[in-house]
C-alpha angles and dihedrals in degrees: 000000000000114000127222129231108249097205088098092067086055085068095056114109094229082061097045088048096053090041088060102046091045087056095046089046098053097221132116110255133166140174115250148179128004099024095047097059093033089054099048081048093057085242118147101240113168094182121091128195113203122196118198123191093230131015116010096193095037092059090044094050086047087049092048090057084058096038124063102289108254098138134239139285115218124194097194092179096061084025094241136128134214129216140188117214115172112296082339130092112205114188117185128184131169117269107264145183116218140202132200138198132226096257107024126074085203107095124210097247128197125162122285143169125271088268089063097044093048087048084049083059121112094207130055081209089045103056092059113118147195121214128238115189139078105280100032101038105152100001108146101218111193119160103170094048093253088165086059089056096041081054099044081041095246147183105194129144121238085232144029106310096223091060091039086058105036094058099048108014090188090076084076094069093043089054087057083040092056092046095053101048098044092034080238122151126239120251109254093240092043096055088042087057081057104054093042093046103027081121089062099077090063081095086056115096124246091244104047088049096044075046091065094034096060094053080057089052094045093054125105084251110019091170082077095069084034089067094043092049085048111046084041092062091235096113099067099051085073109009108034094144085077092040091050083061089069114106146043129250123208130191130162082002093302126122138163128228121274106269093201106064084028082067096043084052083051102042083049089046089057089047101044077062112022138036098199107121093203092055087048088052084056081055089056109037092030096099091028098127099054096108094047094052105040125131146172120225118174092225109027093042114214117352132187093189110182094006085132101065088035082053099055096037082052089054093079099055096050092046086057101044089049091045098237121152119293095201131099080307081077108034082056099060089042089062091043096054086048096058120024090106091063101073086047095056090047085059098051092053143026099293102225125210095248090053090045086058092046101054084039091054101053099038092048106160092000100064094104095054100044078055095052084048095048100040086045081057097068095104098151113130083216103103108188088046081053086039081056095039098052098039082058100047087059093055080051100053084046096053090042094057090045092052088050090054089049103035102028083207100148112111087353124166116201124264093246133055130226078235093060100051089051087049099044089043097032094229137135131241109306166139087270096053090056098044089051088050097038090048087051093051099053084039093053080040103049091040101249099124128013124270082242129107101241091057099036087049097053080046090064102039084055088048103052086040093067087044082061092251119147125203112256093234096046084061094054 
C-alpha cells in the first residue's frame, strides 16, 4: 500500500486550532488512533483522539473556549471528554497505563506517558501519533512501525498477542473487524493468539461483540471477517448456529454443498447490492435451520424440507441472545427468512397470477428486497443452470410488476371488514366472521373474484349463506 504524506492534515484549521490552544496551555498533547492512520491511508476521518500527558477534560474545555461553543461533553466515568467543532468531533482523555484482571475486560487505569498510552494500544496501525505542541507540531511518532504495516497491509499487536487479548478479548473481534475493513491480513501471531485464546471472550458482553460484528456485516466483503471469526474459533463462542452450517455430509456418494460458505457467497452477493444491515442478517440467517432440517432420503438424496419456516421461528431467539433489535428489524428478517424459497419456485415453473398475488401479498414493501436476497442466492458454479436462473427471475420481476398494476394487491387489506360482515350479518365476534374474511382473501388471491367491493361484497353474502347466516335486512 502506498502510503500518503500527512503534512496536509497539518493545514487543516481544526489542527491549527488545537496546535494553538496545546501551546498556550503548556502541556504535551497528540493526535492518536483512528485519523492518523486514515489519513496516511488516504482514507476522509473527521473524528480526532487526542491524548494529553496530564488532564483530558481540562485540555477539551480549554479547547471549547477556542472552538464554537458548543460545550463539552464529559464522560466523568473513562475520564474523556467529547467536543464538537464544526463538522469535526474531537475526544481527549489523559495518557494512561492500564491493568486487567483475569475475569474482567475493565482495567485498573492511572496516568502514564505516551509511551504507555501507545503499549495500551490493540493495533500495531492504531498507536501511531501526531504531535501537537510547540516543539513536536506535526511530528509522526510511530514506535512499533505502524506505517510498515500500513504498507505490508497488517494486523499485528504492539505487543505480545496473547497479553493484548487477553486483556481486552474484544480486540479479537476488532482484529477480524480491521481485516475486514482494510482487506488487511492478520499477523500470524496474532491470529495464533486467536485461536489459543478464542474462550476467553466469554467475559466480553453480547452487545460490544454484536458491536464489532456488525461492522463486519456492514463491509464491502464482510465474508472476509466471517472466515476469520470462524477458523479462529471465535464464531462459535456466540453464533454457533452459523458455524454449525460448516461441512458436508456424504452418503451413497451423495453430498450436499457446504452451507456455510454458501451463506458467506450469499451474505457478499447482498452487499455487493444493497447496504441495509438488516437485509444482509437475512443473508446470514436465511439458511440457518439447515442443520437442523437436514435429511437423507435414497432417492431423493439430502433434503432440508421446511428450513425455511424453522428458520424464521429461530430468528427471535438469536436476535435476542445477540442482543440485536427485537422491533420491525426483526420482524423483517423474519419475513425474509420465510420466504426467500418463494421467488425461486416461481422461476422453475410457469408462475401463475394467483401465485404472483400471493407473493405479492405476504412480502408487501419488502418485495424488492426479498428479490435482491433470492437472486444474490444463485451460488451454483454451473453457469448455464445461474445464466437460466437469472433470465427467469427477470420475467418474474416483469410479471410481478404487471400483476401489481392489475391487482393492487401489495399491502393490500381486503374490501371488506371484519365490521361490515358483523353488521351486514348482526352478529357478534367469531369464528364466522374469520372464516368469511379469510374465504374472500384466498378468493380475491387465487382470481377468482376481483380485488373490488361489489364483488367482494356478493362473495360474502354467498359465504355466509353457506355458514347459515342471513343479512340483517333480508330478516326485517
Amino acid at each position: 500500500m502506498r502510503i500518503k504524506d500527512h503534512s496536509k492534515a497539518l493545514e487543516l484549521p481544526v489542527f491549527k486550532m488545537l496546535h494553538e490552544v496545546v501551546t498556550d496551555c503548556g502541556v504535551e498533547a497528540y493526535v492518536v488512533g483512528g485519523f492518523v492512520r486514515d489519513t496516511l491511508m488516504g482514507r476522509p476521518c473527521k473524528d480526532l483522539d487526542v491524548v494529553t500527558v496530564g488532564d483530558g477534560i481540562a485540555l477539551a474545555k480549554a479547547v471549547e473556549k477556542r472552538a464554537d461553543g458548543k460545550g463539552v461533553k464529559v464522560f466523568k466515568n473513562f475520564g474523556t471528554a467529547m467536543v464538537r467543532h464544526g463538522e469535526w468531533e474531537l475526544e481527549f482523555v489523559g495518557a494512561r497505563k492500564e491493568s486487567y484482571t483475569r475475569d474482567s475486560r475493565k482495567p485498573v487505569v492511572e496516568a502514564g506517558t505516551l509511551e504507555d498510552d501507545q503499549l495500551r494500544r490493540d493495533f500495531t496501525i492504531n498507536a501511531m501519533a501526531i504531535g501537537l505542541g510547540k516543539d513536536n507540531f506535526g511530528l509522526l511518532l510511530d514506535p512499533f512501525d505502524g506505517v510498515a504495516d500500513l504498507k505490508k497491509g497488517i494486523i499485528r499487536t504492539p505487543t505480545d498477542p496473547h497479553a493484548t487479548f487477553s486483556d481486552d478479548p474484544l480486540r479479537m473481534m476488532r482484529a477480524a473487524r480491521f481485516a475486514t475493513q482494510l482487506r488487511f491480513k492478520i499477523h500470524p501471531s496474532a491470529l495464533d493468539a486467536m485461536k489459543e485464546m478464542h474462550g476467553r471472550l466469554e467475559i466480553v458482553s453480547a452487545e460490544r461483540i454484536t458491536t464489532e460484528l456488525n461492522k463486519i456485516i456492514e463491509a464491502d466483503v464482510p465474508s472476509i471477517g466471517f472466515k476469520v471469526l470462524f477458523d479462529t474459533g471465535l464464531l462459535n463462542e456466540f453464533f454457533p448456529e452459523m458455524a454449525d452450517l460448516q461441512g458436508v455430509d456424504e452418503r451413497d456418494g451423495v453430498s450436499h454443498k457446504d452451507n456455510f460458505y454458501h451463506t458467506l457467497e450469499v451474505l457478499d452477493n447482498v452487499a455487493r447490492q444493497s447496504d441495509d444491515l438488516w437485509l444482509r442478517w437475512a443473508a446470514i440467517l436465511h439458511d440457518i435451520a439447515k442443520p437442523a432440517t437436514k435429511r437423507f432420503h435414497p432417492k431423493a438424496g439430502w433434503t432440508f424440507h421446511g428450513h425455511e419456516d424453522r428458520g424464521a421461528r429461530m430468528v427471535p431467539e438469536i436476535f435476542k441472545r445477540l442482543k440485536l433489535p427485537l422491533d420491525h428489524k426483526m420482524k423483517f428478517v423474519q419475513k425474509m427468512v420465510a420466504l426467500h424459497l418463494r421467488p425461486i419456485a416461481l422461476t422453475k415453473e410457469v408462475a401463475t397470477d394467483s401465485a404472483l398475488r400471493r407473493l405479492l401479498f405476504d412480502a408487501g414493501d419488502d418485495i424488492d428486497a426479498l428479490m435482491i436476497l433470492c437472486k444474490s442466492d444463485i451460488t451454483s458454479k454451473n453457469e448455464t443452470r445461474v445464466k437460466r436462473y437469472l433470465e427467469n427471475y427477470e420475467k418474474v420481476k416483469i410479471k410481478l410488476v404487471k400483476v401489481e398494476e392489475k391487482d393492487r394487491v401489495r399491502n393490500w387489506q381486503p374490501p371488506i371488514s371484519g365490521e361490515l360482515i358483523m353488521k351486514t350479518f348482526d352478529i357478534k365476534p367469531s369464528r364466522e366472521v374469520g372464516i368469511i374474511k379469510n374465504k374472500i382473501k384466498e378468493a380475491i388471491l387465487d382470481g377468482e373474484i376481483g380485488n373490488e367491493f361489489e364483488e367482494a361484497f356478493e362473495f360474502m353474502l354467498k359465504e355466509g349463506k353457506g355458514l347459515g347466516l342471513t343479512p340483517a335486512e333480508t330478516r326485517k
